[in-house]
C-alpha positions in Angstrom: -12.3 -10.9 8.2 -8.6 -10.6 6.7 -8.4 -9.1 3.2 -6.1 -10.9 0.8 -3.4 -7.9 0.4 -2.3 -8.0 -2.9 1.8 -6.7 -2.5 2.8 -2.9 -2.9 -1.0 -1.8 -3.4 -2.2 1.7 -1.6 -5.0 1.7 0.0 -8.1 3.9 -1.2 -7.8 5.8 1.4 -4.4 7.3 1.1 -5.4 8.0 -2.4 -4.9 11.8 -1.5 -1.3 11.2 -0.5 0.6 10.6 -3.9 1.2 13.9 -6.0 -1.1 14.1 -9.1 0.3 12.5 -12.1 2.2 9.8 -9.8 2.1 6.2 -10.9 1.0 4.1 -8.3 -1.0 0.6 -7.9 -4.7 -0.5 -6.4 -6.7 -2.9 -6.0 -9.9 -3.8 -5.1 -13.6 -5.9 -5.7 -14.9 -4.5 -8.8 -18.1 -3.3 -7.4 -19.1 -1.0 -10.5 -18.2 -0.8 -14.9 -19.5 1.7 -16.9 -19.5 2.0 -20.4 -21.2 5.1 -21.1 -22.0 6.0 -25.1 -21.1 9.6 -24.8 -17.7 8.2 -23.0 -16.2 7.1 -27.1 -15.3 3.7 -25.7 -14.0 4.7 -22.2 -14.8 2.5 -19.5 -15.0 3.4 -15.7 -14.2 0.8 -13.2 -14.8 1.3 -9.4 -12.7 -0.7 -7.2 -13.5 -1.2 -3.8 -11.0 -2.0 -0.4 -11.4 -2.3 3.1 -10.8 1.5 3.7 -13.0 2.6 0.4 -13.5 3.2 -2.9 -11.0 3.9 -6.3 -12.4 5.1 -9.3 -10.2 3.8 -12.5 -10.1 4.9 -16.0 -9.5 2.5 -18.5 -9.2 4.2 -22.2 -10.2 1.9 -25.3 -6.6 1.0 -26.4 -6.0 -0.4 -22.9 -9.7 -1.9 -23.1 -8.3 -3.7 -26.0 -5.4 -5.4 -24.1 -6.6 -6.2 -21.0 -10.3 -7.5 -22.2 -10.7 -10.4 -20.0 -9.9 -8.8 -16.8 -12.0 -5.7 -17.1 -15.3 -7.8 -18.6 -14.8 -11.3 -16.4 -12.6 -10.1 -13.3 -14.5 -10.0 -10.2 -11.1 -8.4 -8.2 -8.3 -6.4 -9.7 -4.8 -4.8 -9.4 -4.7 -1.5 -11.5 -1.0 0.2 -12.3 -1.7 4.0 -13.3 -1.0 7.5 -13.0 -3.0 10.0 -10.2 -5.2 12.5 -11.6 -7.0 14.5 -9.8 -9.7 17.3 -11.4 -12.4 19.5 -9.8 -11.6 17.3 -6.4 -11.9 13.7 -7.7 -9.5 11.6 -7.6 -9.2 8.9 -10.2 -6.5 6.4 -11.4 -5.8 6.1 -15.4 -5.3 2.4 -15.9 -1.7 1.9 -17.7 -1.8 -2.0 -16.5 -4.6 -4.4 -15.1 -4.1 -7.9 -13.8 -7.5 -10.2 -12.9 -6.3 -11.3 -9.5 -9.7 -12.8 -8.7 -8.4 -16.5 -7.4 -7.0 -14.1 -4.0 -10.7 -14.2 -2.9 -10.8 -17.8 -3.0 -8.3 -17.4 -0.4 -11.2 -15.8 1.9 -12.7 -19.1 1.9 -9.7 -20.6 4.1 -9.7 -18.1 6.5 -10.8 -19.6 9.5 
């Protein structure tokens, strides 16, 4: 099956490749949210792709702006910076888009 490639996206598996701190874009199904209470309104997304999986930070001020897509979207483009700590890689959402209507493009896939 062809994935719906969202433009200028990297794929989880060259997540190594950009140096820490660079600003780069994802996407991916939303496969995981966590709100933890200890996490004082931090939410972790994980994103998933044909190659694997991106783990995305999303602080309470950005929570605030982009609501709708991190509660309702089912498949999302994440703009943020590389940080990478005790061998994790994660991406610190600075912009999320809902681009859930590209998997309604699966369905015409013949």
């Amino acid at each position: 099956m062809n994935w719906p490639h969202p433009p200028s996206c990297l794929p989880a598996n060259r997540l190594a490749e950009p140096p820490n701190g660079a600003r780069i874009t994802v996407a991916g199904l939303v496969i995981l949210r966590q709100r933890p209470g200890t996490a004082k309104g931090v939410i972790f997304i994980t994103l998933e792709d044909e190659t694997g999986v991106v783990n995305v930070i999303v602080w309470r001020k950005l929570y605030e702006t982009y609501r709708r897509a991190v509660i309702a979207g089912r498949m999302l483009r994440v703009t943020g910076r590389v940080q990478r700590e005790n061998g994790v890689t994660h991406v610190i959402s600075e912009h999320i888009e809902d681009i859930s209507p590209l998997l309604d493009r699966l369905l015409d896939t013949p």
